[in-house]
N, C-alpha and C positions, 0 to 999 in steps of 0.2 A: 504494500500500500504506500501512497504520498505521503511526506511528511504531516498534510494536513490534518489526512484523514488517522493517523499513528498518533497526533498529537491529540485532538478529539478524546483518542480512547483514555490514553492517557492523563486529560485532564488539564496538559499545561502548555505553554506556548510554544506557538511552531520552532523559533528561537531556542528554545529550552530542549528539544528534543534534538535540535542540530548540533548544541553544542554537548549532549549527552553521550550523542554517536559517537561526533569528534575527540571525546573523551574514552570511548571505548566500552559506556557502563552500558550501551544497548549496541547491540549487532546493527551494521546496516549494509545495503548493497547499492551497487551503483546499478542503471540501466546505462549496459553498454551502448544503447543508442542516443541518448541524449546526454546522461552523464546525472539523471535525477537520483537522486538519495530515495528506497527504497526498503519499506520495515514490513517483515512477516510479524504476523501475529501471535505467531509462537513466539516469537520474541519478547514479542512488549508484554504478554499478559505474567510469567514468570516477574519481571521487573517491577509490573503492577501489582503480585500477590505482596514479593518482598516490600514493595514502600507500602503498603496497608498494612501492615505489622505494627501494634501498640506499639508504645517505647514508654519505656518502665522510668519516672521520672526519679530524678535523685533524694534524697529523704536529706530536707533543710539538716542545716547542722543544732544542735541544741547548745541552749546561750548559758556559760556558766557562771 
């Protein structure tokens, strides 16, 4: 799929997905015919289970 439609699923800006790719934390492929940046959905939906993952927040420190 286009970066559009990758980001969509994803939730966040088309921007934010390019530089994710570029970064390496999501696969992406080029089409060799134009050169467009290219996301399977096998990809993004693993990358979407992991970022919906609670995060366990830190436990303030207590004042002596």
């Amino acid at each position: 799929m286009k970066v559009a439609a990758g980001a969509a699923i994803l939730g966040v800006s088309q921007s934010t997905l390019r530089t994710w790719a570029a970064d390496g934390r999501i696969p992406m492929y080029r089409n060799p015919a134009n050169g467009w940046r290219l996301f399977r959905r096998d990809d993004l939906e693993p990358f979407l289970r992991e970022a919906a993952k609670p995060v366990t927040p830190a436990r303030p420190k207590k004042a002596k």
